[in-house]
PLY file of the C-alpha trace (Angstrom):
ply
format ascii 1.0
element vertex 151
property float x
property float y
property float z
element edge 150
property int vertex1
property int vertex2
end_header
-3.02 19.82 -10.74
-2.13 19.77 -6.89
-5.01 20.88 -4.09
-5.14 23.53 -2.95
-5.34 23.14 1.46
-8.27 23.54 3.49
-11.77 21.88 2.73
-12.70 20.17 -0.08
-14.90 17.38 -1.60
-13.83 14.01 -2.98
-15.92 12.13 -5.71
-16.18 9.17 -4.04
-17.61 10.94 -0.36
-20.39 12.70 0.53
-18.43 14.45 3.02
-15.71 17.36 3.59
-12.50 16.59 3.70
-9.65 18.22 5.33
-6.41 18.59 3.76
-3.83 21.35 5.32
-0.64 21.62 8.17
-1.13 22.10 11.20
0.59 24.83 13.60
2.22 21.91 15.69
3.78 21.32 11.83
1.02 18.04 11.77
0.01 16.98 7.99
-4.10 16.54 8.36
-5.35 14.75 5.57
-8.19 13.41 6.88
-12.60 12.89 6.40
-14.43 15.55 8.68
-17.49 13.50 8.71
-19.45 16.47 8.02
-21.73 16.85 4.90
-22.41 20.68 5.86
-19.51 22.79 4.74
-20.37 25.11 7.64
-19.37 22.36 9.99
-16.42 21.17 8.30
-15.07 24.71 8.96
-15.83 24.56 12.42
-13.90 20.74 12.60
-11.00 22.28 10.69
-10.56 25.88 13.32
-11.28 23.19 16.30
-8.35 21.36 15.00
-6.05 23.67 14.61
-7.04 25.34 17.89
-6.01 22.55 19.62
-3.09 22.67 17.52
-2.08 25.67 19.33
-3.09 24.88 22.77
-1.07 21.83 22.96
2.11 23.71 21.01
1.42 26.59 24.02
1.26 24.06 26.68
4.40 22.63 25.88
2.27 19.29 25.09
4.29 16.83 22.69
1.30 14.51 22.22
2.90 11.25 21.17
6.35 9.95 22.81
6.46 6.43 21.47
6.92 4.71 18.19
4.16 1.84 19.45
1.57 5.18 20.35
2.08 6.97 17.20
1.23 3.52 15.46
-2.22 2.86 17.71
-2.92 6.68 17.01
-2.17 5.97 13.16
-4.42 3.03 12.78
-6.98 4.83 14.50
-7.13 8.19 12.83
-6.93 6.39 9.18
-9.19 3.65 9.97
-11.17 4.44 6.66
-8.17 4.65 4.79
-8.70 1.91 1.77
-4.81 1.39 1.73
-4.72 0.71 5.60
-3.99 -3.04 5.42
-0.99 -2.32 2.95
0.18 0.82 5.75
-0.12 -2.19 8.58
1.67 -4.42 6.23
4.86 -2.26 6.43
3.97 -0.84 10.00
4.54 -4.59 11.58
8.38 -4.41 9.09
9.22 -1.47 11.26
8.12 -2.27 14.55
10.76 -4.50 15.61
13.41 -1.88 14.50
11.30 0.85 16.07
8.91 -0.37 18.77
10.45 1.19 21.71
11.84 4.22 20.48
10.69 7.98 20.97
9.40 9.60 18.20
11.92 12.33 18.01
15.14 9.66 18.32
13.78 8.37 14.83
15.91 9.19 11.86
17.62 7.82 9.03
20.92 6.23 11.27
18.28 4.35 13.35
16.60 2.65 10.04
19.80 1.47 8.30
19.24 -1.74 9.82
15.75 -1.72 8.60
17.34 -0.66 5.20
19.87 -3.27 5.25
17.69 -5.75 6.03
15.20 -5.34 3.85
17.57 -5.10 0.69
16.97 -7.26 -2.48
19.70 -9.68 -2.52
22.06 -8.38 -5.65
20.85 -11.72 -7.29
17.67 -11.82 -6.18
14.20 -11.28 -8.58
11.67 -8.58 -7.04
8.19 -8.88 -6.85
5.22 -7.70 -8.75
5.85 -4.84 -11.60
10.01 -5.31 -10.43
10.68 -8.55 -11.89
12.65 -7.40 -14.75
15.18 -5.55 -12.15
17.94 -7.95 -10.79
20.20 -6.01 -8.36
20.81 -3.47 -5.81
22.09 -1.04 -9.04
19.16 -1.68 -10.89
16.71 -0.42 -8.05
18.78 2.61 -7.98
18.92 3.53 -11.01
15.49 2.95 -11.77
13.98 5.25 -9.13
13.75 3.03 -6.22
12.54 -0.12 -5.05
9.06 -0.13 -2.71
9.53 -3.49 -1.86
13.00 -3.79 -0.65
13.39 -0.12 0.31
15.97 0.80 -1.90
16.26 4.97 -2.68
16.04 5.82 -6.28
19.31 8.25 -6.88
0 1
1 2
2 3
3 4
4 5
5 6
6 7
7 8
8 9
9 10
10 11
11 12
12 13
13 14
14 15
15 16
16 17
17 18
18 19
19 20
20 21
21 22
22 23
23 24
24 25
25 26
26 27
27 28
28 29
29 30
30 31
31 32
32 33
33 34
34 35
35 36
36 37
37 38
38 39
39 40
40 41
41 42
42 43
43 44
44 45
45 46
46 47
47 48
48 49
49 50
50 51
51 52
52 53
53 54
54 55
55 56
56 57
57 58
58 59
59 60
60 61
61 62
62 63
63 64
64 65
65 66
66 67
67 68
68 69
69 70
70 71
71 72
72 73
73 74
74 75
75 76
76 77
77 78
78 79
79 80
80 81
81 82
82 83
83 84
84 85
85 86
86 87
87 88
88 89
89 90
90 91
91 92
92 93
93 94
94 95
95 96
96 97
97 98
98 99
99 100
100 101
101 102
102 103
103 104
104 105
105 106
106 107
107 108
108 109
109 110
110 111
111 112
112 113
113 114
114 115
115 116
116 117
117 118
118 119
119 120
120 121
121 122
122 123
123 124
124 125
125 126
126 127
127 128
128 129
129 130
130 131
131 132
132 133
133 134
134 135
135 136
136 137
137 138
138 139
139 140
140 141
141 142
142 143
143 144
144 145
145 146
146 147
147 148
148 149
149 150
């Protein structure tokens, strides 16, 4: 059953958590570090009213590839997957590290994409091992590790 957005507790926290979008279209997943609901909703309006403001002000917030990164790492710095996210944060970097956020899209990773492909005879790693090609990763849903859409 999917959350529903806004505030809401996780087993494994004593604290509020945020999960909603945004007005400067921003996903916010994120702890509020608040163990009083009352203040959680006050961390989630302050948010979003600064949302707003910098949407009203004409503010873009992050420019560059390398800031969004330093912002990432930052703002998920409890995250327990965060050495895995840095993991494939350092694969894109060379391919992205001086580009404006709003230049990225899919004709600026094919390199990344091509790159990172299995080799057609090549043996995948971990839970992949039994799929031996390019086809195979396709049809099978995808390949995390070599970056190969499912179809």
């Amino acid at each position: 059953m999917a959350r529903e957005r806004g505030l809401y507790r996780r087993k494994d926290s004593r604290f509020w958590w945020i999960g909603l979008v945004l007005p400067d279209g921003r996903r916010v997943c994120q702890s509020t570090g608040c163990i009083n609901r009352t203040d959680a909703e006050s961390y989630a309006v302050r948010l979003k009213n600064e949302a707003i403001e910098a949407r009203q002000q004409g503010l873009l917030g992050i420019f560059v590839w390398q800031q969004a990164v330093v912002r990432y790492l930052e703002e998920f710095a409890d995250k327990r997957s965060l050495s895995d996210d840095k993991d494939h944060l350092k694969k894109l970097d060379p391919y992205l590290r001086s580009l404006k956020l709003e230049a990225i899209d899919m004709t600026v990773l094919q390199p990344f994409i091509r790159d990172h492909r299995c080799a057609a005879s090549g043996v995948h790693q971990g839970n992949h091992q039994r799929q031996s090609s390019q086809a195979d990763c396709r049809a099978g849903g995808g390949c995390t590790s070599c970056g190969i859409p499912g179809e």
